[in-house]
C-alpha positions as CSV (number, residue, x, y, z in Angstrom):
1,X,-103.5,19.6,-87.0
2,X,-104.4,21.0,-90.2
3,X,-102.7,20.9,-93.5
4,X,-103.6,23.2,-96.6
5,X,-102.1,23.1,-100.4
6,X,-101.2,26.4,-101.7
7,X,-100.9,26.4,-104.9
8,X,-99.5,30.5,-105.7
9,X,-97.9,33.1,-103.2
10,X,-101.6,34.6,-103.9
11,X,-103.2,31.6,-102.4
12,X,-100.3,32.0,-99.5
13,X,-101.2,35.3,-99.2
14,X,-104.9,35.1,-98.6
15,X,-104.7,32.3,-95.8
16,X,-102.5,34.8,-94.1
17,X,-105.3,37.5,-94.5
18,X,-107.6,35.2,-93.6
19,X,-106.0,34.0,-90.1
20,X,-105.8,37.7,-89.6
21,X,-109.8,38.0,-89.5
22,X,-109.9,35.8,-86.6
23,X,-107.0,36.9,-84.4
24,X,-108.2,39.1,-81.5
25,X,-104.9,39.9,-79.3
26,X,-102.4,38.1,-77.2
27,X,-102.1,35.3,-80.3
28,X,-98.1,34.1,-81.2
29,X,-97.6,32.5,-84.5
30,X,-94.4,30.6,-85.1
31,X,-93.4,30.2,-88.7
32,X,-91.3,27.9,-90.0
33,X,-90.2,26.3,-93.0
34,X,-86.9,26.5,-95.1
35,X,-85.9,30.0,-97.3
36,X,-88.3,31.3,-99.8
37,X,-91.1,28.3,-98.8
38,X,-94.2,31.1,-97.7
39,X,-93.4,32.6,-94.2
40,X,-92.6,36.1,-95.0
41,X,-95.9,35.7,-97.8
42,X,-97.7,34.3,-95.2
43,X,-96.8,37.6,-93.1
44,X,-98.1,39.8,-96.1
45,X,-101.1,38.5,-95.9
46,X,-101.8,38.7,-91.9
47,X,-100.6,42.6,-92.5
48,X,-103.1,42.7,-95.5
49,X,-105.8,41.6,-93.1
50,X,-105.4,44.0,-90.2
51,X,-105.7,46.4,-92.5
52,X,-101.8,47.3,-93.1
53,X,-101.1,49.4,-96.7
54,X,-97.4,49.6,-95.6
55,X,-94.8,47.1,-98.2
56,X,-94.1,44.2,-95.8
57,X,-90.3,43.0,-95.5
58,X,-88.9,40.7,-93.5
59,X,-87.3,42.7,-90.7
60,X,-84.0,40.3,-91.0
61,X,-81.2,42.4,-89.6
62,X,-83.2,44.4,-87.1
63,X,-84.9,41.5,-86.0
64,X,-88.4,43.0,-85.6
65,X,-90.9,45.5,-86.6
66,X,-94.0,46.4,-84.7
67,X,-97.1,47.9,-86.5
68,X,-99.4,49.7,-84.9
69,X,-103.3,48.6,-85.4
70,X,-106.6,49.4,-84.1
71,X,-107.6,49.1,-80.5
72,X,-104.5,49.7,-79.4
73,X,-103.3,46.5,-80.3
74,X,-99.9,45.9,-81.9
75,X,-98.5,43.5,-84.6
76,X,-95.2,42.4,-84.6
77,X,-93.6,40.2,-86.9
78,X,-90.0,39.1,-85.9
79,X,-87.7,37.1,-88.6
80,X,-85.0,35.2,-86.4
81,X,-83.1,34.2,-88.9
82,X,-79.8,36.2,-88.3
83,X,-79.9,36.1,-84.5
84,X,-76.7,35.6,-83.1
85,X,-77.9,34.7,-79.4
86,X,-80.8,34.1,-77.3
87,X,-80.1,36.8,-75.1
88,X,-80.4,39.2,-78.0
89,X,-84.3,38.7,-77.6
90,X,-84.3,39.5,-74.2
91,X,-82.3,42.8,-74.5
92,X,-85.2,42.9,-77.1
93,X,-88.2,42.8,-74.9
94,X,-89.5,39.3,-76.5
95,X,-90.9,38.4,-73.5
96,X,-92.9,41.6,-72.2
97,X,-93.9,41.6,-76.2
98,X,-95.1,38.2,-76.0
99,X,-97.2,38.8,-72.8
100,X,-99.1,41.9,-73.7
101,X,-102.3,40.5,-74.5
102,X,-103.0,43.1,-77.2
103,X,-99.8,42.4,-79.1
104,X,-99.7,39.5,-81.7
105,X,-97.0,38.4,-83.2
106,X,-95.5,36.4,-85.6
107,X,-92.0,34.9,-85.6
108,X,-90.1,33.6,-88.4
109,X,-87.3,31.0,-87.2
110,X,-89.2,30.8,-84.0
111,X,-86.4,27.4,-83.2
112,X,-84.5,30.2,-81.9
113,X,-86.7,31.6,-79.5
114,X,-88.3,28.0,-78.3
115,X,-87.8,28.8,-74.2
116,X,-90.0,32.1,-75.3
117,X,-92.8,30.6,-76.8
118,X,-95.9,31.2,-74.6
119,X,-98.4,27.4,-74.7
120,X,-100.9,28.1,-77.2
121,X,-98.6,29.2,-79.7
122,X,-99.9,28.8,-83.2
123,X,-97.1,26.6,-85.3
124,X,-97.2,27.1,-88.8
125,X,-95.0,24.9,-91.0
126,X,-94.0,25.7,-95.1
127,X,-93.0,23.2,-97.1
128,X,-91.9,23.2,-100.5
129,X,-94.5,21.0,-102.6
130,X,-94.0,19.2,-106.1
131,X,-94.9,22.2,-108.1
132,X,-92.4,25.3,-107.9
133,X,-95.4,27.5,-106.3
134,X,-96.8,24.9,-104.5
135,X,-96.8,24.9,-100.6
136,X,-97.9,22.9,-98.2
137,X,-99.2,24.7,-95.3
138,X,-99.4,22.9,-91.5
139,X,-101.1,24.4,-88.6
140,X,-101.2,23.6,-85.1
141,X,-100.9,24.2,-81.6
142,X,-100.3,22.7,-78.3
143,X,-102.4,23.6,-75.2
């Protein structure tokens, strides 16, 4: 487990970028934290790093987006947050997304899709620090 102080949604935004450098394919990223704490600003900055100029929203009533990057790999970044049921994500295609080991993805809310998550998932926790712009930033994952 790692934990990281961010202390601006630039600082937020470059970890994101940075994590981005050193994903390779078939990577899931849960985020999760409460409204406005870094997840989506996190996201921004994973897009920033594969190389993505498009704006970055969180795709909250359609669920997900998918962006297409090099290699024929795939990024999508799900936000959970208005899901009304599990099944939802599997009329989605969650899990055929999830195992395509050229997709990665990143999942905002990612409590709502726990019986998805693949072991090996990459958990990312936000949480609101002392300062308004302050974050702190855990990571971790289970084998």
């Amino acid at each position: 487990m790692i934990s990281v102080i961010s202390r601006s949604e630039e600082e937020t935004r470059r970890m994101g970028e940075n994590v981005a450098k050193l994903l390779k394919g078939g990577e899931v990223i849960a985020l999760s934290g409460n409204l406005g704490s870094g997840k989506t600003t996190f996201v921004k900055g994973l897009a920033r790093g594969f190389g993505i100029r498009k704006a970055i929203t969180s795709p909250t009533y359609i669920l997900f987006r998918p962006y297409k990057l090099r290699r024929g790999r795939v990024f999508y970044h799900f936000d959970l947050y208005r899901l009304k049921s599990v099944r939802e994500l599997s009329e989605l295609g969650l899990h055929e997304i999830l195992e395509n080991g050229k997709n990665i993805v990143a999942i905002e809310w990612p409590q709502k899709a726990k019986k998805f998550l693949p072991k090996g998932t990459i958990h990312i926790r936000f949480t609101h620090g002392k300062k308004p712009n302050e974050r702190l930033v855990t990571i971790w994952s289970k084998k």
